[in-house]
Structures are given as C-alpha cells and as structure tokens.
C-alpha positions as CSV (number, residue, x, y, z in Angstrom):
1,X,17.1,165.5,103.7
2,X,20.6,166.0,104.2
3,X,22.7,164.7,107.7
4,X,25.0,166.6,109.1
5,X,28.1,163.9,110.5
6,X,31.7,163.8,110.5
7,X,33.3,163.7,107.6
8,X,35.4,160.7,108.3
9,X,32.2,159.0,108.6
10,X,31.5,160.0,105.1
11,X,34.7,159.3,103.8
12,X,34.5,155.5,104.7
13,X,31.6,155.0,103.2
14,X,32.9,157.2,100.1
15,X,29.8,159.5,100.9
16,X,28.4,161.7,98.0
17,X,29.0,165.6,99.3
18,X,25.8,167.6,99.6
19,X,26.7,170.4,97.3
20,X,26.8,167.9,94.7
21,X,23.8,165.9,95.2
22,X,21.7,168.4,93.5
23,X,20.1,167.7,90.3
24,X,22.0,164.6,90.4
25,X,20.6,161.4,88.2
26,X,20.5,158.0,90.4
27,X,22.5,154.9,89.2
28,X,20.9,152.5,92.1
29,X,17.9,152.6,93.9
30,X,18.8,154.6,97.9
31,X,16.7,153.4,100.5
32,X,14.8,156.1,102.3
33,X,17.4,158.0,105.5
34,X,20.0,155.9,103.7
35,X,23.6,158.1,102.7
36,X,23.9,158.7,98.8
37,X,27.4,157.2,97.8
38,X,29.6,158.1,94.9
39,X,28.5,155.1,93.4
40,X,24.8,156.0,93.0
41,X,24.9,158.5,91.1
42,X,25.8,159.8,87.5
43,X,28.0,162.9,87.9
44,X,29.4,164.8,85.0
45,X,33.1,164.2,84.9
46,X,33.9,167.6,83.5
47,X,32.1,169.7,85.6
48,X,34.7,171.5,87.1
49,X,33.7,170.9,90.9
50,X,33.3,167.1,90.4
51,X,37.2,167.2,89.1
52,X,38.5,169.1,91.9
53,X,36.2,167.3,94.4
54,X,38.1,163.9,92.6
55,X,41.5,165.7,93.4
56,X,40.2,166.0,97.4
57,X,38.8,162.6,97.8
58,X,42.2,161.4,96.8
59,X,44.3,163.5,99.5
C-alpha cells in the first residue's frame, strides 16, 4: 500500500512514483512498509511516461 509524503522525501531517496509502480517487475527484494526505489524495479525505457518522468527527476 501506497504512502502519501512529501515529495522531497521521495526525491532523496529517488522514490519510485505510484503511478508507475503498477505492473512493475522487481529487480531486489523490498522489505514489507519499505518505499520502492527506482532502482528496484525493471521499467520499460520507452514507455513514454517513464521518459518524460526521466526528463522531471532531472529538473
């Protein structure tokens, strides 16, 4: 289940956003509560909303 917090708390920990964590694949193991990073998953680099979420993290 999703948690609503600020999102400068999920930019420093480079926090996946929750309209992309559906039918996302899992790279590493998330411990249960814990926030879903970038890094853990496997997200389609040409899916158009993954690229122009890409452009936003980088502003």
């Amino acid at each position: 289940m999703g948690k609503t917090l600020p999102s400068r708390f999920w930019k420093k920990i480079n926090g996946l956003p929750i309209g992309l964590a559906n039918n996302v694949k899992l790279k590493n193991d998330v411990e249960k509560d814990a926030p879903v990073c970038w890094s853990d998953v496997d997200l389609d680099i040409n899916c158009p909303v993954v690229k122009i979420r890409e452009k936003i993290k980088l502003s």
